[in-house]
Backbone as CSV, one residue per row, in Angstrom:
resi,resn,N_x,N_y,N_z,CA_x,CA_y,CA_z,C_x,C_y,C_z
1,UNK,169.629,297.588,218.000,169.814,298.952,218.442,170.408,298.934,219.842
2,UNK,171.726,299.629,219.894,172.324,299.506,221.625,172.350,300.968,221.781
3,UNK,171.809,301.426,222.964,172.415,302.736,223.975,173.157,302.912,224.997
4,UNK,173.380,303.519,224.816,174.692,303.952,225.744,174.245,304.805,227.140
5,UNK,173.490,304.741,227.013,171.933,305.237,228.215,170.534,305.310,228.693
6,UNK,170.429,305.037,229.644,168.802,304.379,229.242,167.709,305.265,228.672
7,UNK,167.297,304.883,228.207,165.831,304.939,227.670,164.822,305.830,228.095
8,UNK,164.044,306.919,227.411,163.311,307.780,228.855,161.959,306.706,228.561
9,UNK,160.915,307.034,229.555,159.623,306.002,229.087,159.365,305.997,227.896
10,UNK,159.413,307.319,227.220,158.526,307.798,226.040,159.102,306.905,224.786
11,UNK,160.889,306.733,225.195,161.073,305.919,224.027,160.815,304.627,223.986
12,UNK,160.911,303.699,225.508,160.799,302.531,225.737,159.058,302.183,225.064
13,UNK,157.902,303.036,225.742,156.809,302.499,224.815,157.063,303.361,223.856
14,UNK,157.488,303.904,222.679,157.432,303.990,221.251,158.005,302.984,220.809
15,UNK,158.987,301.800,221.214,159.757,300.578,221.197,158.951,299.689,221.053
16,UNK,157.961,299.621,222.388,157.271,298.797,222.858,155.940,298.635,221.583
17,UNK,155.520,299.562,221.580,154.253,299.673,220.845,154.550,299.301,219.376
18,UNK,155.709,299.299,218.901,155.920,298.803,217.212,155.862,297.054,217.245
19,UNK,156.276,296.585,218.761,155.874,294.589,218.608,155.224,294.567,218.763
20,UNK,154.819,293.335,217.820,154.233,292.236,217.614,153.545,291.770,218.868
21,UNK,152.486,291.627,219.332,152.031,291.015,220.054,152.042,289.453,221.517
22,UNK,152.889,289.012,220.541,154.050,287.343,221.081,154.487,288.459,221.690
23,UNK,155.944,289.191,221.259,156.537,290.040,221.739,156.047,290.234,223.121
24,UNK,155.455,291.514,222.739,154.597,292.076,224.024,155.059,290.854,225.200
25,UNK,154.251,290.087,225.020,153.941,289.558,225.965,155.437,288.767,226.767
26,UNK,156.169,288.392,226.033,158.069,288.094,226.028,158.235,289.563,227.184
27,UNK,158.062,290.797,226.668,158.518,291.682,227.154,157.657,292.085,228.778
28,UNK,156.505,291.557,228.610,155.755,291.942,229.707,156.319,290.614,231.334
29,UNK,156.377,289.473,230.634,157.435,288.790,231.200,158.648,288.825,231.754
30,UNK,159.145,289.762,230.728,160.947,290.054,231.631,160.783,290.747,231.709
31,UNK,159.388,291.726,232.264,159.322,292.768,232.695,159.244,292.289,234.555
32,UNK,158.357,291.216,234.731,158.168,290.571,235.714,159.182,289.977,236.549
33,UNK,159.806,289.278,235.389,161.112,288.399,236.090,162.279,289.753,236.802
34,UNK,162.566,290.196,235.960,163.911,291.653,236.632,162.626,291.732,238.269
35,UNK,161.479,292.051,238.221,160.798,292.824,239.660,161.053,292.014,240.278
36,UNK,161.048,290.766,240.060,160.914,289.708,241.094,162.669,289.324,241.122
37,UNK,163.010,290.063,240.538,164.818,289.725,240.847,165.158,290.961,241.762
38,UNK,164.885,291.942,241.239,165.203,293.055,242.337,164.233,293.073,243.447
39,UNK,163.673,292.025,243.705,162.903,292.107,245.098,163.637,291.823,245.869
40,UNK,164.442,290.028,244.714,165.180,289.045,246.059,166.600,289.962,246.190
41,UNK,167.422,290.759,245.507,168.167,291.407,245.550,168.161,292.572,246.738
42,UNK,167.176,293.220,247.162,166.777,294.194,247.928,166.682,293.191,249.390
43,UNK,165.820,292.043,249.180,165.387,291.232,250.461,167.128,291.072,251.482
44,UNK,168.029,290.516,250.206,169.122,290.185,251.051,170.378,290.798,251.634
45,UNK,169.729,292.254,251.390,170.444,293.299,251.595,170.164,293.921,252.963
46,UNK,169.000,293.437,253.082,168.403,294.417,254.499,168.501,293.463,255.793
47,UNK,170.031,292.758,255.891,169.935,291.745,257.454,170.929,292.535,258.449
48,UNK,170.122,293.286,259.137,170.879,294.116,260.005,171.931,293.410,260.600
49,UNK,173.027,294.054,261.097,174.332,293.465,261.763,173.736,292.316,262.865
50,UNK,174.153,291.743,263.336,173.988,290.991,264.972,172.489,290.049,264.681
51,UNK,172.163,290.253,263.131,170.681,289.349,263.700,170.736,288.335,264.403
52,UNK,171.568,287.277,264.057,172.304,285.878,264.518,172.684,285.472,266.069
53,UNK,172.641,287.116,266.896,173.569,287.027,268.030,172.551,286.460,269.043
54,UNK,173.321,285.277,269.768,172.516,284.550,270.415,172.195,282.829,270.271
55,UNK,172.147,283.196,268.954,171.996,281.217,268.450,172.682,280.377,268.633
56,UNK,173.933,281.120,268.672,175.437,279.980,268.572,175.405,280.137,270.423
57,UNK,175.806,278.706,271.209,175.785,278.394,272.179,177.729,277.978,272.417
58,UNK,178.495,278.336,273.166,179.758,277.638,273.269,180.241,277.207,274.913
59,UNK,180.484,275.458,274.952,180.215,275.608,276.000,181.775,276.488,276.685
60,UNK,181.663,276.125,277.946,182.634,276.837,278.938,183.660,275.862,278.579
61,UNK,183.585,274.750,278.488,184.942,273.565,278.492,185.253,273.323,277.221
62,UNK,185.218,274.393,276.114,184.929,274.019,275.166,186.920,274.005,274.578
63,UNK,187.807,274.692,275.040,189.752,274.149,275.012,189.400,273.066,276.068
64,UNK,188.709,272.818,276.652,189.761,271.662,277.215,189.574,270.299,276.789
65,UNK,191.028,269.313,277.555,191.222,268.522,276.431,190.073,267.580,277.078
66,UNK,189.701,266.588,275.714,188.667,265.547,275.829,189.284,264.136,276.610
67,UNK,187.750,263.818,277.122,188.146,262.212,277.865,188.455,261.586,277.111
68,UNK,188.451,261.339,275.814,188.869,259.900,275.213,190.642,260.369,274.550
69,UNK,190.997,261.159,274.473,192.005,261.142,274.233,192.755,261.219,275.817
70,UNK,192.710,261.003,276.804,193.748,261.382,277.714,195.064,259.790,277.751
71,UNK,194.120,258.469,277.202,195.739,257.973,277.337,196.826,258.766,276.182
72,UNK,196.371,259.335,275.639,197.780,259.428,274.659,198.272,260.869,274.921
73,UNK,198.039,261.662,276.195,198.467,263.020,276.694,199.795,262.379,278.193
């Protein structure tokens, strides 16, 4: 059975309630797994701009040219 829109509750348990028991429990499972997917989905959404700013260090001499290359300049 495919829809073309979701489901209101009422039909999902009238769905629900005709399996089998195994079932059930299949379904109570990827009921779990999607929450715990849209958790990590939500988690990596919320990293405000600039968190980072600060960590990266650059020094001051950081164009100029290096000691070990100067014989070949």
């Amino acid at each position: 059975m495919q829809y073309n829109r979701p489901m209101t509750s009422a039909q999902l348990y009238s769905q629900f309630s005709t399996l089998p028991d195994a079932m059930k429990t299949e379904v109570a499972d990827f009921i779990a797994f999607l929450q715990q997917k849209a958790k990590v989905e939500k988690k990596s959404k919320d990293r405000p701009f600039g968190i980072a700013k600060g960590l990266i260090k650059i020094a001051d001499d950081f164009d100029e040219p290096l000691d070990d290359f100067k014989d070949y300049m």
